[in-house]
C-alpha positions as CSV (number, residue, x, y, z in Angstrom):
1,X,-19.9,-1.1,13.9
2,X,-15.9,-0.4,13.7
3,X,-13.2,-1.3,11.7
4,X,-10.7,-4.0,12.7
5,X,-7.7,-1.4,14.4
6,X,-10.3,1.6,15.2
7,X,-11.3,2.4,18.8
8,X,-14.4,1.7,19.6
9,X,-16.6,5.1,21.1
10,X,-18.4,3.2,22.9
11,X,-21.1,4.4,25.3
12,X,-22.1,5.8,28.6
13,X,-23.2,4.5,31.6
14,X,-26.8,6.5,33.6
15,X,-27.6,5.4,36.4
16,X,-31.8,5.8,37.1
17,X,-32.0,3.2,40.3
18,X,-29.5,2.7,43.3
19,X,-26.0,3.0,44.0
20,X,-24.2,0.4,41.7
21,X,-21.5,-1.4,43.6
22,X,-20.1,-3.0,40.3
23,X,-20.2,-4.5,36.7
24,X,-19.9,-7.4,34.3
25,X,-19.8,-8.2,30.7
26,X,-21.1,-11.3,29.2
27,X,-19.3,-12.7,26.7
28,X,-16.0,-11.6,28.2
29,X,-14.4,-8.3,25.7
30,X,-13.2,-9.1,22.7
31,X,-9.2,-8.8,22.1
32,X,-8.4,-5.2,22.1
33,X,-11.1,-4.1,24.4
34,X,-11.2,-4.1,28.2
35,X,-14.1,-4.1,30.3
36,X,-14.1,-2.0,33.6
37,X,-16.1,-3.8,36.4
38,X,-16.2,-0.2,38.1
39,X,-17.7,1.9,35.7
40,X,-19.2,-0.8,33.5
41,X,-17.0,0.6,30.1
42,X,-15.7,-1.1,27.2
43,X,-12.7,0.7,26.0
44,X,-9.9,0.2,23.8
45,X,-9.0,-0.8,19.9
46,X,-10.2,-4.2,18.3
47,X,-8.0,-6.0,17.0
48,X,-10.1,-9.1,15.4
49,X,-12.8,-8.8,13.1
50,X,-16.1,-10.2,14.2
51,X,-19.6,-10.3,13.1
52,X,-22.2,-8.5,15.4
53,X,-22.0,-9.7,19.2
54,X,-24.0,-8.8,22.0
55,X,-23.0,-7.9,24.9
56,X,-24.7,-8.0,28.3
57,X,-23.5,-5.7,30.7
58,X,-24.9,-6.4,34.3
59,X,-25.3,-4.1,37.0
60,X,-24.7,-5.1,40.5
61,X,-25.7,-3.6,43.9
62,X,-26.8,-5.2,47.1
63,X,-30.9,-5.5,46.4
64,X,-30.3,-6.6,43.1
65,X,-28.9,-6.9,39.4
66,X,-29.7,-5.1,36.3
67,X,-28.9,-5.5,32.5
68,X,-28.8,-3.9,29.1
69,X,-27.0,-5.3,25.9
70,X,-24.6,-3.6,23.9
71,X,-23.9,-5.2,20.2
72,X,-20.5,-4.5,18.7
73,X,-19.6,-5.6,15.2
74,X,-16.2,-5.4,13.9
75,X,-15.4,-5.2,10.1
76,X,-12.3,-5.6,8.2
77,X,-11.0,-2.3,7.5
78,X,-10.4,-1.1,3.7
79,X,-7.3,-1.5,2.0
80,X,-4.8,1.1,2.2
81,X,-1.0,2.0,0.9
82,X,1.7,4.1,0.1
83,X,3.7,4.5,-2.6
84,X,7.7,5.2,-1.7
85,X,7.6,7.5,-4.9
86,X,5.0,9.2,-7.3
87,X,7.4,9.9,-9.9
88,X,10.4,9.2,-12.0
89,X,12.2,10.2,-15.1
90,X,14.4,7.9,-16.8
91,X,16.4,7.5,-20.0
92,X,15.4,4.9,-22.2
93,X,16.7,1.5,-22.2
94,X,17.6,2.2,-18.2
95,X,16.4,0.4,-15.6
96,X,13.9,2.1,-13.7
97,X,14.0,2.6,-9.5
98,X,10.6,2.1,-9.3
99,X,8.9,2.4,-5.6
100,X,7.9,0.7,-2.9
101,X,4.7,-0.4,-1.5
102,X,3.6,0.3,2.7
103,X,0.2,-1.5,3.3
104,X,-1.5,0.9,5.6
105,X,-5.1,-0.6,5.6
106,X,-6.6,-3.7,5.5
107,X,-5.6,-7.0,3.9
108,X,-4.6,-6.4,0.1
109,X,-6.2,-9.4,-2.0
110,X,-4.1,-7.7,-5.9
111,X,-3.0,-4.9,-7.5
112,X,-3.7,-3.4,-10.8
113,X,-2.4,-0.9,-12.6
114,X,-3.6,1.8,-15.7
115,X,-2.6,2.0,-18.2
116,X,-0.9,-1.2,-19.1
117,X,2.9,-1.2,-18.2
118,X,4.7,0.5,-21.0
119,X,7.0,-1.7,-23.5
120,X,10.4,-2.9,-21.5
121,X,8.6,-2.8,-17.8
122,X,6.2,-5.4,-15.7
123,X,3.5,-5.1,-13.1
124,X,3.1,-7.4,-10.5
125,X,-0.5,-8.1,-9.9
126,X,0.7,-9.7,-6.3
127,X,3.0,-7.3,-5.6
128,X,2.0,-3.6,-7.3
129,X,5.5,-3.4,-8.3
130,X,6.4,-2.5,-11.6
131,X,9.9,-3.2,-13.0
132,X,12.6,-3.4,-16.0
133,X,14.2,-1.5,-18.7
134,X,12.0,0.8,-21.1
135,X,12.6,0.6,-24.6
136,X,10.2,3.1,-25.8
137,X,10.6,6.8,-24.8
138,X,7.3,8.2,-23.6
139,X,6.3,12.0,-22.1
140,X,5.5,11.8,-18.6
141,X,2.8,9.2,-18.0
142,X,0.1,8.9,-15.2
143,X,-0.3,5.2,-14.1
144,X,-3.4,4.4,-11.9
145,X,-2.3,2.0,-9.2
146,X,-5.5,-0.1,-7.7
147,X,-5.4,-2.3,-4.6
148,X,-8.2,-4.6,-4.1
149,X,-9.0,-5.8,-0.8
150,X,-12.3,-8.1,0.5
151,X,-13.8,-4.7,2.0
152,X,-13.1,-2.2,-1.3
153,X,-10.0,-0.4,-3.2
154,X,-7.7,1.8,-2.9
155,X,-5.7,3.9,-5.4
156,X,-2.5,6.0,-5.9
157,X,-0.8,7.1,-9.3
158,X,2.7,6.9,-10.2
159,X,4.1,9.0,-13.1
160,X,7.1,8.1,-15.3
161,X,8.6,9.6,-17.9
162,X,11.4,7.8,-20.2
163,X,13.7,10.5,-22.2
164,X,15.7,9.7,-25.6
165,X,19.1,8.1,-24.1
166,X,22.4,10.3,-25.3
167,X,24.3,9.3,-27.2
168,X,27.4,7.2,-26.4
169,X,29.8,4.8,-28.5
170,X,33.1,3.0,-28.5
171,X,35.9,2.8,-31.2
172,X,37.0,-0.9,-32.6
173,X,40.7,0.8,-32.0
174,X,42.0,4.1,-30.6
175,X,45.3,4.3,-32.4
176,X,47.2,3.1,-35.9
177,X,50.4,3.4,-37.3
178,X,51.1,2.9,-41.1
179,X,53.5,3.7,-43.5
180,X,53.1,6.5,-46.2
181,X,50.9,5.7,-48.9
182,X,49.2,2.9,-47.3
183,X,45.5,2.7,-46.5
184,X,44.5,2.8,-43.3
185,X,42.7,-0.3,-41.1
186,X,40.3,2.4,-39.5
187,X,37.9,1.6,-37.1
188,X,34.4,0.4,-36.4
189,X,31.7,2.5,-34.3
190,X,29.7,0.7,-32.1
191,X,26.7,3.0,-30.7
192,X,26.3,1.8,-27.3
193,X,23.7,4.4,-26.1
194,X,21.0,6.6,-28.0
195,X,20.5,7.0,-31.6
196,X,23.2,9.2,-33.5
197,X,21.4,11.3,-35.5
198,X,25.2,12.9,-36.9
């Protein structure tokens, strides 16, 4: 038994009779494979997934024929992937990079992720992507990414951490003029990043 995109090993061939002259295989090899009428091998990678076959290899000389089976199941392998990043540190109320997801296995069904997405990001449960702007600030945080394929799971962690933003602000006005003894028009302060604490 193999997994779908892993050579086979195969076997050998021992000869305990007369000279064989050459060899076939009955079904014919299955994509990914090739059968050599020489030596009577099946080689190579499958590349479909199939449920257990056998195979009759046939021996051929000039008094006669000979046969043995070979049975060769292949499974769907189990999911595998990458993460494009494992961590980030970003100031609150910023949007996030985030990362990227390479499939490296087999066929991923959904994603998961753990602990739930903080307040101000989503997860994709089709995609494994998670995205948006935190609100909350939070101290670096492990997150537990699961894929979830027909043959098992596979996991990988992504850790973000979301600081206190700095502070920033604008003025309603940058400059007045006014005449002795007359109160001022001022301005306003609008905070447009973290909290002013003075």
């Amino acid at each position: 038994s193999k997994a779908q995109n892993v050579a086979i090993a195969g076997y050998t061939i021992t000869s305990t009779g007369g000279t064989i002259a050459s060899y076939a295989i009955s079904p014919a090899a299955p994509a990914g494979l090739s059968f050599s009428t020489s030596t009577g091998l099946l080689t190579g990678t499958p590349t479909t997934v199939q449920s257990a076959t056998a195979y009759t290899i046939t021996a051929t000389n000039t008094t006669g024929t000979a046969t043995r089976t070979f049975t060769l199941t292949v499974t769907a392998p189990a999911p595998a992937f990458t993460l494009s990043s494992s961590s980030e540190s970003k100031a609150q109320n910023v949007a996030i990079a985030g990362y990227t997801i390479t499939s490296t296995g087999g066929t991923i069904a959904s994603y998961a992720i753990s602990p739930a997405a903080p307040a101000g990001l989503s997860f994709s449960t089709s995609t494994g992507l998670l995205t948006g702007t935190p609100t909350t600030v939070q101290s670096a945080t492990v997150y537990t990414i699961t894929a979830t394929g027909p043959t098992g799971t596979a996991t990988r962690t992504f850790t973000l951490t979301v600081r206190v933003a700095a502070p920033a602000f604008t003025l309603s006005s940058s400059s007045e003029s006014k005449a002795q003894n007359v109160a001022i028009a001022g301005y306003t302060i609008t905070s447009t990043g973290g909290t002013i604490a003075s």
